[in-house]
N, C-alpha and C positions, 0 to 999 in steps of 0.2 A: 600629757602623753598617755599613749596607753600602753600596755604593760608590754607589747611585742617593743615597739619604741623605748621601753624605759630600757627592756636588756639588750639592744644594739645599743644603746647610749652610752651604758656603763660598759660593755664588751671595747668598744672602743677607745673609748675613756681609758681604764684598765691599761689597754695593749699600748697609749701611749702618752706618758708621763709630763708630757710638754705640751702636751694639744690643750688648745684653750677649752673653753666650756662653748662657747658659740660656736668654735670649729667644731665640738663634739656634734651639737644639734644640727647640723647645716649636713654631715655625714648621714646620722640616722634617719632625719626626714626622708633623706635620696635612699635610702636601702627601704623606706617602707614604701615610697611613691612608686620604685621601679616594679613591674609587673615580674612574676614568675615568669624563669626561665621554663620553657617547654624542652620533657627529653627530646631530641632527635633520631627519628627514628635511623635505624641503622642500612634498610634495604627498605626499597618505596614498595609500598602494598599495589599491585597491581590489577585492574580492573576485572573481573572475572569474564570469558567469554562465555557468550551459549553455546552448551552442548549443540549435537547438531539434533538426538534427539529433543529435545527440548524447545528446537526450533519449528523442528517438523510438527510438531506435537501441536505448539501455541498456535502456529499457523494455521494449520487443519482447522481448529477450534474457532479463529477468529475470523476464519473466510465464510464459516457456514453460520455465524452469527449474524455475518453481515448480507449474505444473500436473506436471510429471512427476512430481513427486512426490506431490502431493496429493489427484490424480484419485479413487483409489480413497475418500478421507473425503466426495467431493463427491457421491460414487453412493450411499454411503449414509445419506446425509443427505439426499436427496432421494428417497430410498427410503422414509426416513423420514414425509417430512412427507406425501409423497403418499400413503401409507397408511392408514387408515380403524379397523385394528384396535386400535391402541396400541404399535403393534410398536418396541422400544429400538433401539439402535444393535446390543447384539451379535447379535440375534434377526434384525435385516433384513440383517445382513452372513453369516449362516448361510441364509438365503433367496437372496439372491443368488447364491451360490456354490452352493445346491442346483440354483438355476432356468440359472445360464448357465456355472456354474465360474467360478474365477480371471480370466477376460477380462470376466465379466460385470462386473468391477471398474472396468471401461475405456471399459465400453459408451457412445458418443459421443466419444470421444478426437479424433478429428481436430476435430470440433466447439468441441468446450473449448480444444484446442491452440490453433486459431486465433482462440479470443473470446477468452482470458488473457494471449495474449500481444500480442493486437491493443490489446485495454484497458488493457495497462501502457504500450502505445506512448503512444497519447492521453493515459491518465491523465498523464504525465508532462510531457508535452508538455502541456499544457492546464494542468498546475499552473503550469510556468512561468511559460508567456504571460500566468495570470492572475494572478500573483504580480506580474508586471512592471507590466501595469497598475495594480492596486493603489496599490502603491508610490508610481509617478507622479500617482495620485489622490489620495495623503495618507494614505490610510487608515488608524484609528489600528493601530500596529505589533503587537499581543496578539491583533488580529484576522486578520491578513494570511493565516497560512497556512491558517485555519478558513478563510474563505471562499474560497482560491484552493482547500481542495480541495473545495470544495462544487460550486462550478465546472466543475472537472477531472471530479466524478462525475456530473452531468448533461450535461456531455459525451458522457462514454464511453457512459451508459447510452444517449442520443439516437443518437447515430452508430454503436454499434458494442453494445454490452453486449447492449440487448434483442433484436434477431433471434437472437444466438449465442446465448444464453438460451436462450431459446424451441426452438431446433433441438436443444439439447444435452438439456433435461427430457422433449423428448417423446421421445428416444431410450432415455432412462435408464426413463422410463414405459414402454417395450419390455418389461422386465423382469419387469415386475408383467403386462402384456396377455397377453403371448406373441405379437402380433401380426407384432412384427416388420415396423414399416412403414416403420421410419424406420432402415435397414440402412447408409446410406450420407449421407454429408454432402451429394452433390448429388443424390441421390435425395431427400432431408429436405427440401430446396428447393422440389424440382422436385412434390411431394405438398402443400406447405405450401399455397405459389401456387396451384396447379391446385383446391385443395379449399374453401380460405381465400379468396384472393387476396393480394397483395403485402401486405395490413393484418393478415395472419394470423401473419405474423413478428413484428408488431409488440403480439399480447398481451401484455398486461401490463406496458405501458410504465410509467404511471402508478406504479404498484408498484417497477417495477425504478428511475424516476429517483430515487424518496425514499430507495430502498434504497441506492443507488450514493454519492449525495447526501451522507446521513447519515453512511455508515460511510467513505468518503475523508474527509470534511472534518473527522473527528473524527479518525485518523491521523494528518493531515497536521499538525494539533492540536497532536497531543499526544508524536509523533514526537521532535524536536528536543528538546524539554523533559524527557522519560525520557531519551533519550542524555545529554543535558549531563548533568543528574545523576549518570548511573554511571561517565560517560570516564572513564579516567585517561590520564595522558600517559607514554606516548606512547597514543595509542586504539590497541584491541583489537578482532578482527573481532568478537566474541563479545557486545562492547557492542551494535552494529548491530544484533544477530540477537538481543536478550534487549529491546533500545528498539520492533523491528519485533513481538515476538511481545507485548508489552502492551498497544502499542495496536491490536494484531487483537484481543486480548479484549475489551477495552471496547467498541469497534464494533459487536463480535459480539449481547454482551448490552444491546446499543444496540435494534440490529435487526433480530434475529431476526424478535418478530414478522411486519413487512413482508415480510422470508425466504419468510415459509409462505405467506399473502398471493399472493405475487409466483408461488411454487411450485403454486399449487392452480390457479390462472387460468391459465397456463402448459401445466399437465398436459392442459387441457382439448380434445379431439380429435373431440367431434363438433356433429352440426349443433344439437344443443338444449345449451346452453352451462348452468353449474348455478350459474356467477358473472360476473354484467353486467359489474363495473368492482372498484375498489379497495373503493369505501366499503361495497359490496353484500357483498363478499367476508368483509369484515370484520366487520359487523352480523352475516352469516348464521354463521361460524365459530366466532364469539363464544354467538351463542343457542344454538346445533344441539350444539357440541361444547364450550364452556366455556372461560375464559380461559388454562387452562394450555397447551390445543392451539396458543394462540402460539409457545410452547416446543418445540414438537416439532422432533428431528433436530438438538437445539442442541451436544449434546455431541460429535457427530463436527464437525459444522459449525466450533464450540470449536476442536477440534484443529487440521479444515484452513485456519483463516485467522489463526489466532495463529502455528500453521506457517509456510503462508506468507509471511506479511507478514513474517516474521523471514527467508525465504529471499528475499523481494522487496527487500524494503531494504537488503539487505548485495549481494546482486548487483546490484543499479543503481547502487551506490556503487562498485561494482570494476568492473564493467563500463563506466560513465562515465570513469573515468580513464583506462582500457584505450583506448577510442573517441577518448579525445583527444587520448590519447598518439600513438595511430598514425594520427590525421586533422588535427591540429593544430588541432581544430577550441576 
């Protein structure tokens, strides 16, 4: 025996005067085999929420990480779809670099900089606040994060996505004009306004909130539920970044079409316009060019939001902690 077992042995023993010697032992073994009682805690510790700053904050951070890197798939992807000839992804990225060089990969950069990483702020920010409501409403729990990013993406797209949109396409449509009107982000503005008026940033809203709409709220989805799946424990950043790149695919081949949709009406710079609204867009793209034109520009597009979202969701996850760490927020 060893010596915890020898004094339950004799404690027992002791406390009763008639217990054989083999009852004794058959006792102490079960007191030293039984596992420690855990105290219970007395009120469940409850998960912390993100501040809203702290969301705004990670977001901002983690949209402008990922445009730096994905810039160059987004120019030719909208090289793509705004094209007319058929032209693929490697043909329009040989074009591009014939027509502007290496920069013309960038063409709009400050633009993008500040609609990706503005709409991560929102977006995140907007998931939250709308998660939290939810919740408080009841809503049943399998739904919660679809619609909080449903939410979240008619947000972004109402406040912030569609003017950035819009500034960033006619710039990239520089490439194909040669016009070179839209050279500068407050020149882009200040051309938009003057020619449009303030409703002129706001083409293609229609488009851009289903589009925003559809692909957060399916994300947001299906995010959590690929993670679980692969974690292991301890979780791996690799997880993040492999849960964020599948549900950018599914999004993608969600809604692309709308994509093109959104890209054509966008592209559009002068006074005789060749697409009224969403539904016109799509009857006329559908008759003139065929169902597959949905598709166009999808395989770089493929890359940069499966990219992405693998580089969005791991750095708003490390960013988050970071922010809170050192805001105590």
């Amino acid at each position: 025996f060893s010596s915890r077992t020898a004094a339950i042995f004799a404690s027992t023993h002791r406390g009763d005067k008639t217990q054989t010697p083999q009852k004794g032992i058959i006792m102490a073994v079960a007191a030293v085999a039984a596992p420690p009682q855990a105290a219970s805690p007395a009120v469940a510790v409850n998960k912390k929420k993100a501040h809203w700053v702290v969301s705004f904050l990670a977001g901002f951070a983690s949209g402008a990480t990922e445009v730096s890197v994905t810039m160059p798939l987004d120019t030719v992807k909208t090289f793509c779809q705004t094209n007319r000839t058929g032209l693929g992804p490697m043909g329009a990225a040989r074009e591009i670099h014939k027509l502007k060089g290496v920069g013309g990969f960038y063409f709009g950069l400050p633009a993008v900089l500040l609609q990706v990483a503005g709409k991560g702020a929102i977006r995140f920010t907007a998931y939250e606040q709308f998660k939290l409501l939810l919740n408080a409403a009841s809503a049943p729990a399998a739904s919660v994060d679809f619609l909080a990013g449903v939410g979240a993406g008619f947000a972004e797209a109402f406040l912030w996505t569609t003017p950035t949109e819009r500034l960033k396409v006619l710039r990239q449509n520089d490439i194909k004009t040669g016009l070179n009107r839209y050279s500068s982000l407050v020149g882009s503005v200040r051309t938009v306004a003057t020619e449009h008026g303030i409703r002129g940033l706001y083409a293609g809203i229609g488009a851009t909130g289903i589009r925003q709409a559809s692909g957060v709220g399916v994300r947001f989805a299906l995010y959590g539920r690929v993670k679980s799946a692969i974690t292991t424990d301890p979780p791996q950043m690799w997880q993040s970044a492999a849960a964020g790149g599948i549900t950018g695919c599914a999004s993608t081949l969600l809604n692309n079409p709308i994509d093109v949709i959104k890209s054509r009406i966008e592209a559009q710079d002068g006074a005789v316009k060749e697409y009224n609204n969403t539904f016109h867009a799509f009857r006329r793209i559908l008759s003139e060019e065929g169902a597959m034109t949905f598709y166009k520009g999808v395989a770089p597009r493929l890359m940069k939001i499966s990219l992405g979202q693998a580089i969005t969701f791991t750095a708003y996850e490390s960013y988050s902690k970071t922010i809170s760490g050192v805001t105590g927020l």
